[in-house]
N, C-alpha and C positions, 0 to 999 in steps of 0.2 A: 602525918604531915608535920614538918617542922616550919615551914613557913608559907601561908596563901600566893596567889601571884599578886591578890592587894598589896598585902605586906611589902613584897618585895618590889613594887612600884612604889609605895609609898619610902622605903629606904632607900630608890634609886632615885628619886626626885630629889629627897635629903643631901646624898652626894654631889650632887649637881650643883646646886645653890651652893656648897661647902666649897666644892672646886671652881665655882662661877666666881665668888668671893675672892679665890686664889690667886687667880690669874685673869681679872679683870681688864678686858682692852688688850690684852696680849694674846696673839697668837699661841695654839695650842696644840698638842701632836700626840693624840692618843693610841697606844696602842697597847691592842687586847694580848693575852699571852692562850693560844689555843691548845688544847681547842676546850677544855673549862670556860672562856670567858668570851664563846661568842654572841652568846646571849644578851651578857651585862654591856659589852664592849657599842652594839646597836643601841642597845636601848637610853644607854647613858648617855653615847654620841646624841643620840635626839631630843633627851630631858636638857642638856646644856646650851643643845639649839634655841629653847625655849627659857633660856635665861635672861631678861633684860640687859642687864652690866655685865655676862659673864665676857670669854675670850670672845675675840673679835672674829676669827678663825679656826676653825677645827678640821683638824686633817685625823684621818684615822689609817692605821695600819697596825699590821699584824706580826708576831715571833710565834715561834715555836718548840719549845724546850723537850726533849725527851731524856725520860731514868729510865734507863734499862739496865738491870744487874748479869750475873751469870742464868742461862736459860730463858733469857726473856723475862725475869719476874722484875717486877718495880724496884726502885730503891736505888739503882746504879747510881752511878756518877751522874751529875745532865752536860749536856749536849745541846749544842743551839740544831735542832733541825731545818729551821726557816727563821732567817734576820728581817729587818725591815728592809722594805724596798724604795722607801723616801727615806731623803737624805735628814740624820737626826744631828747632826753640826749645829750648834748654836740655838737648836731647837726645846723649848719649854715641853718637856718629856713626860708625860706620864704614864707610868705602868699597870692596865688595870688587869685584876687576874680576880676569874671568883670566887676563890676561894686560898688564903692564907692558911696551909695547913703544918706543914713540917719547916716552913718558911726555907727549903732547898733551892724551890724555883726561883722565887723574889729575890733574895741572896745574889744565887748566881748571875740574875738578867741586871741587879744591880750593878753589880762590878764590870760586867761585859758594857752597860753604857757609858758607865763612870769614864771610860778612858776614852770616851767617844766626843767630849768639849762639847756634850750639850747644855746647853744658856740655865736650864734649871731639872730636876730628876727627882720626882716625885711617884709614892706607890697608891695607889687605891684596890682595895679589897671589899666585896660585897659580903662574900662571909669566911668567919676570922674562927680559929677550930687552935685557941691557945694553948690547950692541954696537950696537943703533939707537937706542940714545936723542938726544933733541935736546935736549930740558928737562931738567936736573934737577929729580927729586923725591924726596922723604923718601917710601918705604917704609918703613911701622911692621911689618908680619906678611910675610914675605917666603915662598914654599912652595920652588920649586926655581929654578935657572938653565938656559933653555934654548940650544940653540945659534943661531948668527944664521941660521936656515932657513924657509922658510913653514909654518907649523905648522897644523895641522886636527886635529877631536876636541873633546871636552871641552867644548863650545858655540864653540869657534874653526871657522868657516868658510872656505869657497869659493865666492863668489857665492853663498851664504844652505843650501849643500850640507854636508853633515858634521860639523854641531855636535852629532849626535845619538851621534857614534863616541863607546864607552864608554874610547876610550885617545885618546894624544896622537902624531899621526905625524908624519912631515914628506912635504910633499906637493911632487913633483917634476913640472917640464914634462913634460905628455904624457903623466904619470902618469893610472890611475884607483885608487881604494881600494875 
């Protein structure tokens, strides 16, 4: 186990207050990047809810990014599979995804809102895997740093298996959980 489901309550509370801070009194338009961050995307929406001073409004909605290379393997170019379906014009955006790894996907959902005149466009990451990155990107809400290992739990999978585990492991050849 790399991280308890305490653990990762206790850094999503942290988030919360970080981004309640942020965006104080202003409307807010969260949306998770699936399907890694259906997990954090619930959980965070309702730690914010429980913010005194955070945003005055929380709308949540969802993208959906796919890498597909030659034959199906990962890595391709991305592709937006699914946009939002509320309007993000003028809206205080925030991108949450759970896991910061090659930084491909954040990148590109960046630039795709960027040209969308939302009012402000912020990224939050629950966990942040800096040893692979290829892009740099600006992390605004950062939760924890994990090691450079294949990790499952928390909505992170294995061919579409173990996004359901309430902790974060590291999942090893040959391994099962």
């Amino acid at each position: 186990m790399i991280l308890s489901p305490e653990e990762i309550q206790v850094t999503i509370e942290r988030l919360a207050a970080e981004i309640a801070q942020a965006y104080r009194g202003q409307p807010l338009l969260l949306v998770g990047v699936l399907k890694g961050a259906i997990c954090l995307t619930a959980d965070l929406a309702r730690a914010l809810g429980r913010q005194p001073d955070g945003p005055n409004e929380i709308m949540v909605d969802y993208v959906c990014v796919e890498r597909y290379g030659a034959a199906g393997s990962a890595g391709g170019a991305p592709r937006l599979a699914m946009d939002c379906t509320l309007p993000v014009r003028g809206q205080n955006l925030l991108l949450a995804d759970a896991i910061a790894d090659n930084g491909v996907t954040l990148a590109f959902l960046k630039n795709h809102f960027r040209g969308r005149r939302t009012s402000t466009l912020r990224t939050c990451v629950l966990f942040d895997k800096p040893a692979r990155r290829e892009v740099e990107v600006a992390i605004d809400f950062r939760g924890v740093t994990v090691p450079n290992v294949f990790a499952i739990g928390y909505g992170l999978d294995y061919k579409e298996v173990y996004r359901n585990l309430p902790y974060l492991a590291e999942l090893r050849e040959g391994q099962t959980v």
